[in-house]
N, C-alpha and C positions, 0 to 999 in steps of 0.2 A: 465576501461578495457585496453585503450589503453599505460595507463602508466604503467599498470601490466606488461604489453606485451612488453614496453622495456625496463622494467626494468631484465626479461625473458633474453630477446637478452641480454644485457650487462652483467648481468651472463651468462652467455655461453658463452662469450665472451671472457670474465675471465676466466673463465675453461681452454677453449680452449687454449690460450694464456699459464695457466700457464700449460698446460700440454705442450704445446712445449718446454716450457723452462726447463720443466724436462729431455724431450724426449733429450733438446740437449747439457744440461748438460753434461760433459766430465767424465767420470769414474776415480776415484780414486783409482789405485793398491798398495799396498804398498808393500816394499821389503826392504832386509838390505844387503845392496851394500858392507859386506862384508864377503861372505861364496864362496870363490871357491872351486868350479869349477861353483856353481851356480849363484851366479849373484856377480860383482866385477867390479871396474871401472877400465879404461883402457884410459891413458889421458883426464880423467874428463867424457868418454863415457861409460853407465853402459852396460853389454856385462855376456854373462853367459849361462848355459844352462836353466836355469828357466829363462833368458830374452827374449831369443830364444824361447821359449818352448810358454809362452805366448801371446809375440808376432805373434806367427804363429796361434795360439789362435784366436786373436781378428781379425788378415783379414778375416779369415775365420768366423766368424761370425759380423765382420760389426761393429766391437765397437770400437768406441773413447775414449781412454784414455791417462793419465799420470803419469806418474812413481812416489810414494813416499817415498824418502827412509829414512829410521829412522831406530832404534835399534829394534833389535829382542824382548825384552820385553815391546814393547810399541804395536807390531803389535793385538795382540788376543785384548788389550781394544782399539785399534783403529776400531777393527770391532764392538767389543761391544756397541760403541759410534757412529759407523755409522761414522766418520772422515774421513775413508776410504773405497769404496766399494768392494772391494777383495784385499785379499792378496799370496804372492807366493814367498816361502824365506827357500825353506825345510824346510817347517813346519811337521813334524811329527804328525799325526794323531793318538790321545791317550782321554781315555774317559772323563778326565779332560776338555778337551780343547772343544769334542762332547758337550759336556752341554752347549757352552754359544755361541757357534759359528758352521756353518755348512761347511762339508767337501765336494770336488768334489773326484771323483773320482781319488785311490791310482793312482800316478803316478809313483813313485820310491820307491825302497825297500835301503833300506841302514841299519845301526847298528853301535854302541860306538865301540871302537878302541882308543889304549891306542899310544902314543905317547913321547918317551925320545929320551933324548943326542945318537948321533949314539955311543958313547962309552960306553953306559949305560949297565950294566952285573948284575944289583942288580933285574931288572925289568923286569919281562918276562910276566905275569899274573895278572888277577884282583888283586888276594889276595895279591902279592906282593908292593901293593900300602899303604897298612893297615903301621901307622905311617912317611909315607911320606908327602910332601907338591904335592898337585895336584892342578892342574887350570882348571877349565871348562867352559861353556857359561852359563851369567846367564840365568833362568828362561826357561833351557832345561831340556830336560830327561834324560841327560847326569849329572844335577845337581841332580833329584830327584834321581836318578839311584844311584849313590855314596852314597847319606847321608844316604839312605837302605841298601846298600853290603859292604861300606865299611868306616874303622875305621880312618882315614886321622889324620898325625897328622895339617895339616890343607888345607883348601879347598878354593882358591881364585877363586872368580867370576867374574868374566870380563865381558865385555858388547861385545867384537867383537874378531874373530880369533886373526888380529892382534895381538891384547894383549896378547891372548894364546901364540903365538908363541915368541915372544917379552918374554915373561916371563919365557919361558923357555931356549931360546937360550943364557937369562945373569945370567942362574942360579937362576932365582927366585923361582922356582918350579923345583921337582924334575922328573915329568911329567906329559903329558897334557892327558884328558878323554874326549873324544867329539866323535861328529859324524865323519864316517869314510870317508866320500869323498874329506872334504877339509885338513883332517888330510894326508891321504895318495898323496893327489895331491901334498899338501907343501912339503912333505917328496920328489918328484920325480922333484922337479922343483927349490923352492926359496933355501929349508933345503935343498937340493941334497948334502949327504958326511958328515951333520950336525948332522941330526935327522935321527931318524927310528922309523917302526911302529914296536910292537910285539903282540906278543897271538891272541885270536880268535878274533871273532866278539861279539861283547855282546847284548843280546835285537832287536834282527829285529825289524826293524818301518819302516812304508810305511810313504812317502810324500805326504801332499795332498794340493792345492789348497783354504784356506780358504774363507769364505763371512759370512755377518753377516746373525743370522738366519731368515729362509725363503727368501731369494733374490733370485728373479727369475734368475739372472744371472749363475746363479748353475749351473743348468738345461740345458742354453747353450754351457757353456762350459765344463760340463759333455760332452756330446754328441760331439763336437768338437775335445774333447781329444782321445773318443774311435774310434772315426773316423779314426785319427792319429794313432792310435796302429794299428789300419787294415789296412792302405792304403800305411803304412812304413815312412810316416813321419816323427814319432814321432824315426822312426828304425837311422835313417840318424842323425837327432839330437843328440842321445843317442852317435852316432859313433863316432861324431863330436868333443864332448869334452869327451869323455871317454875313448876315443881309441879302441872301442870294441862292438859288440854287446850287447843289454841284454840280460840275461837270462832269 
């Protein structure tokens, strides 16, 4: 009886133990350090409004973590794989993605936006992209988006803006299709006088905060975020790198 009894205590003992070591295990966020305006490094320091944004995240709810950055096609199997425990990289929130991973609550509304040579006069619309060279991000909505609307006479994938922008300002491409934030930031800041945006918005997508499915960590920073829409946190933020309220 009495060796049942610690053998009892030493399981639990165990438990206990490894459940602290769980409890104080450090959270793995993953991000791709290169989408401005939302997160981009800044003398090797990663800085953004999704850095910010999470950031103000985690004091507010008590969690310790660390930043992982890698390439945008690696983040949804890094939640699938549990490698990483949340991600936050405007990730766009689309039903593909719903199936193998879980969303937090929309935090940004954005949409594709077309991007050429500021002398470019061939390019005004979707349609006028049909037998041009275009570059996009891989393994965005912005790629599924093209190979559905439109007839390219070719469609170069790239793994980070950089390369978009790169590709198009040596003439590799005859313009760039991606999401609109970091399209129109580079057009007002690095391309200012180079590039320009034209035509509408294409496809509205909210940004959402991913995690792999059922993580309880959802749930708190669900609640963290909405907190911040009401108490204008999240208002000063938005102001901060946007120059503007939202809408």
């Amino acid at each position: 009886m009495k060796k049942m009894l610690r053998r009892m205590v030493v399981l639990a003992m165990v438990v206990f133990m490894a459940g602290g070591a769980a409890q104080a295990a450090e959270t793995v966020v993953g991000v791709d350090a290169n989408f401005m305006p939302f997160e981009f490094k800044v003398d090797g320091k990663l800085t953004g409004f999704d850095v910010d944004l999470f950031e103000a995240i985690a004091k507010e709810i008590g969690l310790d973590f660390k930043w992982q950055t890698m390439d945008f096609n690696g983040i949804i199997p890094g939640l699938q794989s549990k490698s990483i425990d949340a991600a936050i990289a405007g990730i766009t929130i689309k039903s593909e993605r719903e199936k193998v991973v879980d969303f937090s609550h929309p935090y940004y509304d954005s949409g594709l936006i077309i991007l050429v040579a500021a002398d470019n006069e061939d390019i005004k619309v979707l349609e006028d992209l049909k037998g041009k060279r275009v570059a996009t991000k891989l393994a965005t909505t912005s790629e599924d988006y093209l190979k559905k609307n439109v007839d390219t006479k070719e469609l170069k994938l790239l793994p980070n803006t950089d390369n978009l922008f790169m590709e198009l300002m040596t003439g590799g491409v005859d313009a760039v299709f991606f999401d609109s934030p970091p399209l129109l930031y580079f057009a007002k800041n690095q391309g200012k006088g180079k590039v320009k945006t034209v035509g509408p918005l294409y496809q509205g997508q909210p940004y959402g905060i991913a995690f792999p499915e059922g993580s309880p960590l959802r749930e708190k920073v669900n609640i963290a975020l909405l907190k911040f829409m009401e108490d204008g946190t999240y208002d000063k933020l938005y102001e901060k790198w946007f120059g503007a309220s939202p809408k």
